[in-house]
C-alpha positions in Angstrom: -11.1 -24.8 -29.6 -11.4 -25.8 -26.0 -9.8 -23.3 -23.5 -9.7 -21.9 -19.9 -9.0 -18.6 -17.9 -7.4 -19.0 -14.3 -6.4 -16.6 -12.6 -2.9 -15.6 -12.0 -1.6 -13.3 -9.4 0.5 -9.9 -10.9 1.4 -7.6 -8.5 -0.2 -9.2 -5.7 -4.0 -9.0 -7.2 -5.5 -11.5 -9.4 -5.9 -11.4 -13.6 -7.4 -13.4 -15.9 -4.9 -15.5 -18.3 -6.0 -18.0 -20.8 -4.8 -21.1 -20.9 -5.1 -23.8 -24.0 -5.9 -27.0 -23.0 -6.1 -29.7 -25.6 -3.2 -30.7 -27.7 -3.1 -28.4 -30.7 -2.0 -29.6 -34.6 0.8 -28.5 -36.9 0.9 -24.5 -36.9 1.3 -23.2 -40.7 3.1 -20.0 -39.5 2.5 -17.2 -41.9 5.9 -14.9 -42.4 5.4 -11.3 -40.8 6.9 -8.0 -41.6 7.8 -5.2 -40.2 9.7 -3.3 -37.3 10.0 -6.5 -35.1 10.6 -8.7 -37.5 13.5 -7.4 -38.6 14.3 -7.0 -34.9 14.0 -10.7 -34.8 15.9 -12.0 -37.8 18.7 -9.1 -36.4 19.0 -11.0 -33.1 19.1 -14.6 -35.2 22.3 -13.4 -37.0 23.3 -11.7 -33.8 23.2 -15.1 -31.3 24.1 -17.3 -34.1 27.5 -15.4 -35.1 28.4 -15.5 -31.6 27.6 -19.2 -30.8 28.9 -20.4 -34.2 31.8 -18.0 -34.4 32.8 -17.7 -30.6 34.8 -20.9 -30.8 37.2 -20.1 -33.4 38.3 -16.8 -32.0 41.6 -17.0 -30.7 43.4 -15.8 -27.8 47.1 -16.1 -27.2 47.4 -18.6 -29.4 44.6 -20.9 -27.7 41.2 -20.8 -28.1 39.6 -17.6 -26.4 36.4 -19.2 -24.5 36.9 -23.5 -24.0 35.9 -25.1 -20.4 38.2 -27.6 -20.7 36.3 -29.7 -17.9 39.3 -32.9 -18.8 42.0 -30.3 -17.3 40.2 -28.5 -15.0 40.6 -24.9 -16.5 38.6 -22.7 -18.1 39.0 -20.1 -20.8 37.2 -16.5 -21.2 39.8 -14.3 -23.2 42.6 -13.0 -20.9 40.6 -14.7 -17.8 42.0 -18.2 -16.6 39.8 -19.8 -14.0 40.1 -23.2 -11.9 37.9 -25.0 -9.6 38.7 -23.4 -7.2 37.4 -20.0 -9.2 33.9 -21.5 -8.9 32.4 -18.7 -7.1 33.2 -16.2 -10.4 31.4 -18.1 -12.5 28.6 -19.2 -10.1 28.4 -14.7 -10.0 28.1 -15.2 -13.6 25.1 -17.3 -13.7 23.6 -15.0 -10.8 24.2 -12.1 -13.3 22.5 -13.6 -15.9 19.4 -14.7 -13.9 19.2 -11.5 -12.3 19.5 -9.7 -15.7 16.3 -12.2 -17.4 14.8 -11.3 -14.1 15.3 -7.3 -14.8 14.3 -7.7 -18.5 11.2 -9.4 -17.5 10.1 -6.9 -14.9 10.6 -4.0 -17.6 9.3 -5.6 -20.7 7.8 -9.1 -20.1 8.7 -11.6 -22.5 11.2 -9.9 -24.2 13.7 -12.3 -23.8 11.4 -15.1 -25.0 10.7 -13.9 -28.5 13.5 -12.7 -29.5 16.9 -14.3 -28.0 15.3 -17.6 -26.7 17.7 -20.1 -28.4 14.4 -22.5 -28.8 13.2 -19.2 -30.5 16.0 -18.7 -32.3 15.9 -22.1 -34.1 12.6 -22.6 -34.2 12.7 -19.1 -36.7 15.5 -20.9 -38.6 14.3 -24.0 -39.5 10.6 -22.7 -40.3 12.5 -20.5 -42.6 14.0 -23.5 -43.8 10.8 -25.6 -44.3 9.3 -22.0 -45.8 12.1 -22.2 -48.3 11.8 -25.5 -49.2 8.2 -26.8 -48.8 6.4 -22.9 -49.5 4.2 -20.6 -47.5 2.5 -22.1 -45.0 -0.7 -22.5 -47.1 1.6 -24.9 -49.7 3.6 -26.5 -46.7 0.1 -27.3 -45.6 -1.5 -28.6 -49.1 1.7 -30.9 -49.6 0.9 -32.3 -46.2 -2.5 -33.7 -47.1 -1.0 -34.6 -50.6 0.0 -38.5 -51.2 4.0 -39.3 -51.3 5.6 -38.3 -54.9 8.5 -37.4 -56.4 8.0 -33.9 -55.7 7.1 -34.3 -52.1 10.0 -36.6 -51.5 12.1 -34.2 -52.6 10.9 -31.3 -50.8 10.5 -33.3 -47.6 14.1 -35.0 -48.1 15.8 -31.5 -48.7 13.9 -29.8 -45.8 15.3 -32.9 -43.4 19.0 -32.9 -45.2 19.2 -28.6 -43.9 17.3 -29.8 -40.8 20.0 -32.2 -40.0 23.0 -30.4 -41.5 22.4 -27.2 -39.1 21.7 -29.5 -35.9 24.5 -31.9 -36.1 26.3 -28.4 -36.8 24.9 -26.9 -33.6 25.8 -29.7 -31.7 29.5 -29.9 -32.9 29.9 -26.6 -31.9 28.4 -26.8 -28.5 31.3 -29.2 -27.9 34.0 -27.3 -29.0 33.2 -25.1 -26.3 34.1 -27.7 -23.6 37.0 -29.6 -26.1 39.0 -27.5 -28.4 36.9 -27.3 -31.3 40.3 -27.3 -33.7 40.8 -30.9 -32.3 37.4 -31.5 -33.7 37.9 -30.5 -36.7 40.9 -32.0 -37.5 39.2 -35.6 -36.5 35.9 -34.9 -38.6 37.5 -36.4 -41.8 38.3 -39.4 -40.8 35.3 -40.1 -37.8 37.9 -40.2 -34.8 36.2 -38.2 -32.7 36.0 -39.7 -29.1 33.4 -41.4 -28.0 31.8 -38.4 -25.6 32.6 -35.9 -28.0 30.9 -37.8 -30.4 27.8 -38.8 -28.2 27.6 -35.6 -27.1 27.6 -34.0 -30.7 24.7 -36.6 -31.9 22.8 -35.5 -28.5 22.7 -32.0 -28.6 22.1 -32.2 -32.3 19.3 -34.4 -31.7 17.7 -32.2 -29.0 18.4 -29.1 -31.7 16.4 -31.2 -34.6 13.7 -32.5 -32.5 12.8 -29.2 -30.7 13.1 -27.1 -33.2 11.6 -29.1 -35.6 8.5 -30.4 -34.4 8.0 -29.8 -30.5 8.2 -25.9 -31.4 5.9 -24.2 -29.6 5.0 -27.0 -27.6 8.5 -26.4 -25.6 7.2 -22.4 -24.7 4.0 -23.6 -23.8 3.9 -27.1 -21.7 8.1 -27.7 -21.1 9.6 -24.2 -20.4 9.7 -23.6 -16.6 9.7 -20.3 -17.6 6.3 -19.3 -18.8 5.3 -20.6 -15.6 6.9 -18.3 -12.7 7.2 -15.3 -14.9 4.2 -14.4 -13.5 5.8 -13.5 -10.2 8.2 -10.4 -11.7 5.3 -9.2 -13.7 3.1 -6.6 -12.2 0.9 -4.3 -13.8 3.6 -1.5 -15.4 5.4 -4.5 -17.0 5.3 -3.9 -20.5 3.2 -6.6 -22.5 2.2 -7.2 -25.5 -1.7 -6.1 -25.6 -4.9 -5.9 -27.8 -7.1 -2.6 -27.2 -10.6 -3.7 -26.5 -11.8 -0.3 -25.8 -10.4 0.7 -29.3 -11.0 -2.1 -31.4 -14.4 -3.8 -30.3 -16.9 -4.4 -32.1 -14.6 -6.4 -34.5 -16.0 -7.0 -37.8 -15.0 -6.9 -41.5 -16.2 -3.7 -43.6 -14.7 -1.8 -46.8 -12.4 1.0 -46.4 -15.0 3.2 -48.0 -17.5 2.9 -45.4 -17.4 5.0 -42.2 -17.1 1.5 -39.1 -17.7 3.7 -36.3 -20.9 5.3 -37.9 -21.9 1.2 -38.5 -21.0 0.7 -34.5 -17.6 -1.2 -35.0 -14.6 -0.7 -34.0 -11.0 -0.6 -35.4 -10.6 -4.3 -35.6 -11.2 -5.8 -39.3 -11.6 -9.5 -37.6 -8.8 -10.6 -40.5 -7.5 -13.3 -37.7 -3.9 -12.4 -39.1 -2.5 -11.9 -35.8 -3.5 -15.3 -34.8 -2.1 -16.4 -38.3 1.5 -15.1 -37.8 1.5 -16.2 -34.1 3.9 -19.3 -33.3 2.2 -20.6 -30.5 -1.1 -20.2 -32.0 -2.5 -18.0 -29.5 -5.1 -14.7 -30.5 -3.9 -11.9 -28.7 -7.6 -10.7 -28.2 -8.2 -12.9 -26.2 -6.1 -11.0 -23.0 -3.2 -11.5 -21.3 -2.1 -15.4 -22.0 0.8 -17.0 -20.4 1.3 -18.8 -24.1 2.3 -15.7 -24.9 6.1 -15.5 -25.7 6.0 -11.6 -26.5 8.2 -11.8 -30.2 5.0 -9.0 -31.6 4.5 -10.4 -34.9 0.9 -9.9 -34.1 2.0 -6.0 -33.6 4.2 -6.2 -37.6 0.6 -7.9 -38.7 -2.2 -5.3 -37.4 0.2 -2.4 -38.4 -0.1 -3.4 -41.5 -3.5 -3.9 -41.6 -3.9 -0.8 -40.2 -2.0 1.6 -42.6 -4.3 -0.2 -45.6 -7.1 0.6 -43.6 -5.6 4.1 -42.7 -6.3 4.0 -39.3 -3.8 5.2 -36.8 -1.4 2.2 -35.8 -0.8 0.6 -32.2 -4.3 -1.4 -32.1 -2.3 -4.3 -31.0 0.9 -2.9 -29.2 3.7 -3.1 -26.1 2.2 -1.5 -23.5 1.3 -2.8 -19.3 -2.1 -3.7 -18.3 -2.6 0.0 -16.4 -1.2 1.1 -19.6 -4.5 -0.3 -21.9 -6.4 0.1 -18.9 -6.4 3.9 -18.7 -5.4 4.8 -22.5 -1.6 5.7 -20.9 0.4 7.6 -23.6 4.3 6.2 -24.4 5.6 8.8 -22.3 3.4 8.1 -19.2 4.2 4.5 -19.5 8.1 5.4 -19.8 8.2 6.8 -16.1 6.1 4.0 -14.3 9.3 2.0 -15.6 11.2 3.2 -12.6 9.7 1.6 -10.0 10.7 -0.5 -7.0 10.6 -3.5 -8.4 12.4 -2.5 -11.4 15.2 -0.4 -9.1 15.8 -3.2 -6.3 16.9 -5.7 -9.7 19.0 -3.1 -11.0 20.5 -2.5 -7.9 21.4 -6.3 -7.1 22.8 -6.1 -11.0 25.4 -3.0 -9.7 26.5 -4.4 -6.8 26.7 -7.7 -8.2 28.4 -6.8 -11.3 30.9 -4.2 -8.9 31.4 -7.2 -6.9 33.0 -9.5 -9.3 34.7 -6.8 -11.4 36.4 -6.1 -8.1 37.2 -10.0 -7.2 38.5 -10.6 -10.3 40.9 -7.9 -10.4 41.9 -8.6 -6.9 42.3 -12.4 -7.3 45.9 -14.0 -7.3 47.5 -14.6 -10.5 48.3 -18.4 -9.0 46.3 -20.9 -6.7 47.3 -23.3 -4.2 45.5 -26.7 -3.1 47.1 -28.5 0.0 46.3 -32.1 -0.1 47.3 -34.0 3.3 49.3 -37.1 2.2 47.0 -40.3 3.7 49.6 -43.0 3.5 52.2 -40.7 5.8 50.0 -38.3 7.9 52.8 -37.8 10.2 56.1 -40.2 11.7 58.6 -39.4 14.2 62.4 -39.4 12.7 65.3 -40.6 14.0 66.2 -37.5 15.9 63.2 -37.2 17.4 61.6 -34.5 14.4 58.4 -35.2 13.4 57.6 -35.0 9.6 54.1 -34.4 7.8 53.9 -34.9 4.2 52.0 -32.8 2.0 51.5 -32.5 -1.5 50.7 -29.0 -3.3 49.2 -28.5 -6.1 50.3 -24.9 -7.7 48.4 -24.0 -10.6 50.0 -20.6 -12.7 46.6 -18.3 -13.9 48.5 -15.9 -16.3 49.8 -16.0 -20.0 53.6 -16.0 -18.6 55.9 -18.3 -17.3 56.3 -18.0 -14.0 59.1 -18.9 -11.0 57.6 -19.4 -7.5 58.9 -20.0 -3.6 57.3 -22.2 -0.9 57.4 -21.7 2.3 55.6 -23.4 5.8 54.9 -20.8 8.2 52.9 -20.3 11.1 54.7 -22.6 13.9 57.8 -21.5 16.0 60.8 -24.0 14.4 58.8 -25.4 11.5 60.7 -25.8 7.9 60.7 -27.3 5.0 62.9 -30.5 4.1 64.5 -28.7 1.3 63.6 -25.0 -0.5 61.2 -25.4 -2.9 61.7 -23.2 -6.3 59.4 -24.2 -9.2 58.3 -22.7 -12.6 55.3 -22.8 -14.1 54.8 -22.7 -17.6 51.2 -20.2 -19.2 48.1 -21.6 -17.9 50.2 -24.9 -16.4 49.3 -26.6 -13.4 52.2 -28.9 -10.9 51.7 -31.2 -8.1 54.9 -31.9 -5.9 55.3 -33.6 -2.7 56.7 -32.0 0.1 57.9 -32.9 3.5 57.9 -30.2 6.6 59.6 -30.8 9.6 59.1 -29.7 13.8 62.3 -30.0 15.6 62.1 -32.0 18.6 62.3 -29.3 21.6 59.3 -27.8 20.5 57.1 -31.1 19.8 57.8 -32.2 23.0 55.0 -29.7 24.2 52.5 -30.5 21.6 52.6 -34.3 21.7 48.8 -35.5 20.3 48.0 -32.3 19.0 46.8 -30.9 15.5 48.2 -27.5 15.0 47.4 -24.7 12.4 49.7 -24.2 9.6 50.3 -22.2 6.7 52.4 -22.8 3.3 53.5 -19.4 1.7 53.9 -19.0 -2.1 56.2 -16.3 -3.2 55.9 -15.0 -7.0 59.6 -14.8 -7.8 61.1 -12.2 -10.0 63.1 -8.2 -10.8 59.8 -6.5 -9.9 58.7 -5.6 -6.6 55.1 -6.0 -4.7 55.0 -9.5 -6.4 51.7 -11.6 -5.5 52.4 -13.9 -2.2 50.0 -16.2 -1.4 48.9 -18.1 2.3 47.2 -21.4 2.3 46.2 -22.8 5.8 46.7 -26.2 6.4 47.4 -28.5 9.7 50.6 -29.8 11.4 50.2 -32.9 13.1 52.5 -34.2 16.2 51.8 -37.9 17.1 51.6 -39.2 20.5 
């Protein structure tokens, strides 16, 4: 196997990282178990109950999270945002980078192997193929076997469940942006619409073909992550690590025989670790940015270890001071507060106080002022002068609601007529509206374009109801 270290900057000083350079074959996975990996299948049903189930939940009597982009409103539980609300959600992608960006910092590649979604189904259909086609060493012998009826039918089933849960995964990753009841009810008879539909075959497709066959190919040469994590590592982020000092000389003896007294170390050299890896990597090797830290290589040599009875952690989470200088857990527990680690955790509080506070001081209703292009402004009859507007009022609570509008902001100005209007839950209006300068004051302010304000009143019993200013411009022609 050809391969290369470059160097890599953690922490501001340089460490070797092995990189693979030719293109590798099929990887015959072999199933680890242990600690981790039921961590791992645990995070599988985790994600996958909340992507698959997520959709159907139900929220006052419409679906609970939909980003309905075709009527510009989207839905998280008792939260109703527009457009306009961009800034919330752009804090919510913030909050989540920030967040990976913490994770990382603390513990590396955490993330990676075990809630990546290419992770995630990558582990389900290689249980699929493992429950169809065998353990890896049968999945590889029917490989090299000619076609027959048995391999047709073990290849045909293990494409049928490869295609079932795709085309599965992509419907649902549409119901989140059209209401995945709608869906539903037009699977029987193929009506879907044409994006729905194209978007369902997409996604699905992008599903079956990375999980299916670019696997580890997508961690390794496609994921822009593997490539700048290196900047939020430094050298108390926890890794996943092989202990040289401990377990060279490697070599294979009998349980009987005293290895140290032979001049080996704890290592057996059974390559399992390399054989339960999905990228194919051997953790001996050092610190590798193919790495995807999901430690089946730690479930592996544990085992290995306790048949050997040798003490555990040969191959363990620890930071590079950490197998550098023998750290114990505890030691390696307080280097986790350090600055790096405190500044993203305090960009996470104020972040997180941030929105919390936005959202519970944001009005319950929005406003757009559009300026009316085909009348800008005109002088009346009696010497007025009229702008046009049109207002588009958008109600962001579960109620029906009864609003006021109201120009303010210039001496004399008024509305044509009062303006009343209700709004039914979650329902959005657009009305035209004329405003009006009496003539003895536009006489001063001939040519000019003069700030404005429209004033939305919530209407109702109770008192301290939401009122709402939305600037805008006047304009008195010459």
């Amino acid at each position: 196997m050809n391969s290369k270290t470059i160097p890599i900057a953690v922490d501001g000083s340089r460490t070797e990282a092995l990189i693979q350079l030719e293109p590798k074959n099929k990887i015959y996975v072999r199933a680890a178990s242990g600690r981790f990996a039921a961590w791992r299948w645990a995070m599988v049903w985790l994600t996958q109950l909340v992507f698959y189930g997520l959709p159907w939940v139900t929220w006052h009597g419409r679906q609970a999270v939909l980003f309905d982009l075709a009527q510009q409103r989207f839905f998280l539980f008792g939260l109703v945002l527009y457009p306009q609300d961009l800034i919330y959600l752009t804090l919510l992608l913030v909050l989540a980078a920030l967040t990976l960006f913490f994770v990382t910092a603390v513990a590396g590649r955490i993330w990676c192997g075990f809630s990546c979604p290419q992770t995630v189904y990558t582990k389900l259909f290689v249980w699929v193929e493992r429950l169809t086609e065998g353990k890896p060493h049968a999945s590889k012998a029917l490989d090299s076997r000619g076609w027959g009826a048995e391999k047709m039918l073990r290849k045909g089933s293990k494409q049928a469940l490869w295609l079932g849960i795709s085309l599965w995964t992509g419907f649902t990753f549409v119901g989140y942006f059209t209401p995945i009841q709608s869906l539903a009810s037009a699977l029987p008879d193929l009506s879907m619409g044409p994006w729905d539909t194209f978007w369902v075959l997409f996604y699905g497709l992008f599903t079956y073909l990375n999980a299916g066959y670019l696997r580890e190919q997508v961690c390794k040469h496609m994921c822009p992550y593997a490539r700048f994590q290196s900047a939020m590592f430094d050298r108390d982020t926890l890794i996943i690590g092989y202990d040289s000092a401990r377990g060279d000389a490697r070599g294979p003896r009998s349980r009987s025989v005293d290895h140290k007294a032979i001049g080996l170390g704890d290592c057996t050299d059974c390559s399992l670790c390399v054989q339960v890896c999905p990228t194919g990597i051997d953790i001996r090797d050092g610190l590798q940015s193919n790495c995807i830290g999901c430690a089946a290589c730690i479930d592996m040599c544990d085992g290995v270890m306790d048949q050997m009875k040798y003490p555990r952690g040969l191959i363990r989470y620890s930071s590079l001071n950490g197998l550098t200088h023998d750290w114990s857990t505890s030691i390696l527990r307080k280097r986790v507060l350090r600055w790096r680690v405190l500044a993203y955790g305090l960009l996470l509080c104020l972040l997180t106080a941030a929105l919390v506070i936005g959202l519970n001081l944001r009005s319950p209703f929005r406003l757009d002022v559009i300026r009316d292009r085909g009348v800008m402004a005109r002088t009346l009859h009696n010497g007025s002068i009229e702008n046009v507007y049109r207002l588009h009022l958008m109600n962001a609570t579960e109620q029906t609601q009864r609003y006021r509008v109201e120009a303010v902001g210039l001496d004399g100005l008024s509305m044509t007529r009062p303006v009343q209007m209700s709004l039914a839950p979650i329902e959005a209006q657009t009305i035209a509206v004329s405003v009006q300068l009496p003539a003895r004051q536009a006489e001063s302010l001939l040519g000019k374009t003069l700030p404005m304000q429209f004033k939305v009143s919530q209407m109702g019993d109770d008192d301290g109801l939401a009122q709402l200013l939305e600037n805008s411009t006047f304009h008195v022609p010459r």
